[in-house]
Every structure is written in structure tokens, then in C-alpha cells.
N, C-alpha and C positions, 0 to 999 in steps of 0.2 A: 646292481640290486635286482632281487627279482619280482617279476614282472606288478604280483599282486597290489604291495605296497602305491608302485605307481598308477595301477591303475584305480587304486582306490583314492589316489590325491586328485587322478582328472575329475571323479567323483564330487569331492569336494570342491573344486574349481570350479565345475558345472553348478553347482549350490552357489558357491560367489557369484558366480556371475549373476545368477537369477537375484540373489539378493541386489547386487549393485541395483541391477535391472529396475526391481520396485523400489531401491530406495530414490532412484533418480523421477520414476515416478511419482512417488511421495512427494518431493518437490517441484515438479512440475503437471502436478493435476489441476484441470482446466477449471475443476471449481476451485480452486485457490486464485487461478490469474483474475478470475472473474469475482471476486470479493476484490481481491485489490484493485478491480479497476473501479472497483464500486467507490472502495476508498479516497480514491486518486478522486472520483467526480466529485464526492461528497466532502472531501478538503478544497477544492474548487468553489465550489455554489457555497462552503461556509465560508470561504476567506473574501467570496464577493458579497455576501448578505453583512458579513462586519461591515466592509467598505460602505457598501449601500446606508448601512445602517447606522456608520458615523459621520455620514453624511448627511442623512435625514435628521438627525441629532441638530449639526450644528443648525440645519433650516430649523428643525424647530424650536430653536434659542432664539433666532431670531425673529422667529414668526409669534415668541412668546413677549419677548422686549419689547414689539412694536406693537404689539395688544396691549401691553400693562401701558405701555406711554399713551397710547389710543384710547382708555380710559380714561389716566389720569385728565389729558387733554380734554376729553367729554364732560368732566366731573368739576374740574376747573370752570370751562366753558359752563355748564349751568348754573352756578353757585355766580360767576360775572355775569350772568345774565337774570339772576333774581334778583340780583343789587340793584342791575340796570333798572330793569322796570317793576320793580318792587316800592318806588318810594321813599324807601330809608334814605337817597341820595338826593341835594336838590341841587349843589354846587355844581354849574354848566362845566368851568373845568375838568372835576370828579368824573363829571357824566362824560365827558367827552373822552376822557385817557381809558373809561370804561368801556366805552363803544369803539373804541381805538384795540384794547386788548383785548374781547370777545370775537371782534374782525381776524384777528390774528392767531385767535384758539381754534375758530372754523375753522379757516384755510391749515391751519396746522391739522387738525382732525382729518379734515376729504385728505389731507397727503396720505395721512398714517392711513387710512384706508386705502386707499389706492397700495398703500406699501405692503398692507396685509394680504390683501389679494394678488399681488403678486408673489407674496412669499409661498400662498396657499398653492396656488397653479405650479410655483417650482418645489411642490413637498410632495403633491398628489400622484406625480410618474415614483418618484422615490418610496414611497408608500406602498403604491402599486406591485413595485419590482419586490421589496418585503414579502410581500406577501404571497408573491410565486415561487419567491427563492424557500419561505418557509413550508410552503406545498410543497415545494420539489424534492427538498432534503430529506421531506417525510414520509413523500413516498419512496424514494431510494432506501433511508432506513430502513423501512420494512422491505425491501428487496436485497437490500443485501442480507439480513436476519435469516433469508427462506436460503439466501444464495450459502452462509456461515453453517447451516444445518447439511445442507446437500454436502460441503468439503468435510463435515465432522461424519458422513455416515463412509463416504469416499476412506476418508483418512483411516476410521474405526475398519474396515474390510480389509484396507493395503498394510494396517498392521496388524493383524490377525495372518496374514499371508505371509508378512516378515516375520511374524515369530515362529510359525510350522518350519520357514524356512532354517531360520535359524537351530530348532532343535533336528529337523534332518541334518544339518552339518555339523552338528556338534554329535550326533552319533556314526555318521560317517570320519567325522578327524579323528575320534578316542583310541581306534586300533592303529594310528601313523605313529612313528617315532616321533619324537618331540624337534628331536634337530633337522629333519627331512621335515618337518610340519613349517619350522621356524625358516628354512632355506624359501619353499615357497610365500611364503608370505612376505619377505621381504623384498624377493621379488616379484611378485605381483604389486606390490607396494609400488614400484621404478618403473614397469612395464606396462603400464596401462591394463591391469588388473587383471593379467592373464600369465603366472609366473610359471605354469606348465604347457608343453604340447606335444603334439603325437609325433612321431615317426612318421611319413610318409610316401613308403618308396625311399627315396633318399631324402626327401624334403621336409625341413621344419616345419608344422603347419602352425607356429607360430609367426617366424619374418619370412614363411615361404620361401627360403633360401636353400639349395641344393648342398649337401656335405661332400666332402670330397670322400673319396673311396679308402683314405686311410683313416680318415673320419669319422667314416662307417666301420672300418675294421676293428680299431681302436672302440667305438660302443658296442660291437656283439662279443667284445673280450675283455670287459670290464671286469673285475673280479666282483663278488658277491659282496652286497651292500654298499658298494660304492655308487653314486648319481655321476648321469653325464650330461653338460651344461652344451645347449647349443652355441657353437663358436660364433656365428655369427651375432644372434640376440641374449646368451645367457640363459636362456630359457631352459627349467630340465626337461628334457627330453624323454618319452614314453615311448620304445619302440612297438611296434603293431606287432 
């Protein structure tokens, strides 16, 4: 084959690669790692603010149960204690099973209190933690938002640059044969995205490997239109 066609596929090759190039960029632009690290923190501090948070939950069930029974007990306890010394009552028995259950409403009361405060002392670090973790997650939100605009202006540039790309290689393939277009591409496809290389000297400068000298005979007397595939990698060959 003569010479132009090939040199106008390295052409195109050179275009591939640049595209591989940015697209591999595309997905690894640092402002992407860094929105998903933001991700990764912010699925952290929310999966510990639930934890924290059905946590503080159940204390405050029960810092709610031992107030209402803490009531009730106070509420009980005064109403036995207006009987007591209210006068309605005169029967010493009465009086006595009354100053017997009033004794017994107090000391139940000081418990519930004492229980209340200590449910309060183990709700208030949980609370606390609440409230840093809802800080923290809000201001990472709006850090990753600033972080979500820097990869949209990144990403809006590297495709802008893939599409130039891509219309210079769609007006350098238009003048290849279809079946010489189709032979590299499916080798570059197998090859690590390099399915043409130069001559050089005697060496492929694709697997760097030397041709033997009948090799080389055999590609400077190729007949016209015909491609010659490096024997060692398959690669077509573009002599210099």
C-alpha cells in the first residue's frame, strides 16, 4: 500500500490516542476524587448522626416514661396528702395506711428523680454529638456543592476538547478505506490502543522488536494496496 494512506492512519492514531488520553482524564479529574471523598465523609457522619440519633431517641423514651411516672407519683402524692391533713379523714387506721402510702410516694418520687437526672447527664454528650455531627454534615454540604461546580466546569472544558477531538478524526478517517479503517480499529481494540506503528530501521516501534531481513524484503515488495502486519505484535506496519 502506498505510503499516504498510512500515513494518514498514524494521523488518526495520534487523534486516538489524544482522545484515549482525555477520556482517561475525564475519569480521573481530581475534582471528581474529591467530591467522592466528600461523599464517602458525608455517608460517614450521616450514618453516625442516625446511630447517635437512635440513640438519643431511645434515652429520650426513657427520660420521657420516667417524667410522666414522676408526675404521676407527685400528682398522686398531693391529692394523699390533702386527704391526709385536709380533715375529710378521721379513722386513725385510714390516717395511718395514708401516711404509710404518702411515705412511699415520696421516696418513689426522690428515685424517679434521681432516675431523671441521670437519664438527663446520659442524653446531654448525645445531644451534644447531634449537634456537631449536624454542623459538620453542613458544612461539608456546602463544600462539596463549591467542590460539584469546580468538576462541572473541569468536565464542561475536557468535553469541549473531546469533541474538537473527535471532529479532527472524523475528518482525518473520511479519506481511509473502510476496510484499512476497520483492520486498525480492531486492532487497536487487542493491542492496547495502538493498532499502527512506524518502521524504524528495521524495528517495530510498536513491540520494539527487530524484523528479520526477509522481513524487511518481503514489506519493501509488497504489491500495491496490500497492508503488512508486524510478525511479531500484528501491528500494521508504516514504513519511514
Amino acid at each position: 500500500m502506498s505510503p499516504g494512506p498510512l500515513a494518514d492512519l498514524l494521523a488518526v492514531q495520534d487523534i486516538d490516542l489524544a482522545l484515549d488520553r482525555q477520556r482517561h482524564r475525564h475519569h480521573t479529574l481530581p475534582e471528581r476524587a474529591e467530591v467522592e471523598g466528600f461523599d464517602t465523609r458525608l455517608a460517614a457522619l450521616r450514618a453516625e448522626l442516625e446511630q447517635t440519633g437512635s440513640a438519643r431517641d431511645e434515652v429520650a423514651a426513657r427520660q420521657s416514661a420516667a417524667e410522666a411516672e414522676l408526675a404521676a407519683t407527685e400528682s398522686r402524692s398531693d391529692a394523699v396528702s390533702r386527704r391526709l391533713y385536709g380533715g375529710e379523714v378521721s379513722a386513725s387506721r385510714e390516717l395511718q395506711a395514708m401516711a404509710g402510702e404518702l411515705e412511699q410516694l415520696k421516696a418513689r418520687a426522690s428515685s424517679l428523680e434521681d432516675d431523671v437526672l441521670a437519664i438527663m447527664d446520659e442524653r446531654d454528650p448525645l445531644d451534644a454529638r447531634i449537634g456537631e455531627l449536624t454542623a459538620e454534615i453542613e458544612r461539608l454540604s456546602g463544600d462539596r456543592e463549591a467542590s460539584v461546580a469546580r468538576l462541572a466546569d473541569a468536565e464542561g472544558e475536557l468535553e469541549r476538547e473531546l469533541a474538537d477531538l473527535a471532529a479532527r478524526r472524523e475528518v482525518a478517517a473520511r479519506p481511509l478505506p473502510p476496510d484499512l479503517v476497520s483492520t486498525y480499529e480492531r486492532l487497536r481494540g487487542r493491542l492496547g490502543g495502538v493498532g499502527v506503528a512506524r518502521l524504524v530501521g528495521n524495528h517495530c516501534d510498536g513491540c520494539h522488536l527487530a524484523l528479520s531481513a526477509a522481513e524487511l524484503d518481503r514489506l519493501h515488495h509488497l504489491p500495491e494496496g496490500e497492508i503488512y502486519t508486524c510478525e511479531q505484535c500484528s501491528r500494521i506496519l508504516v514504513p519511514a
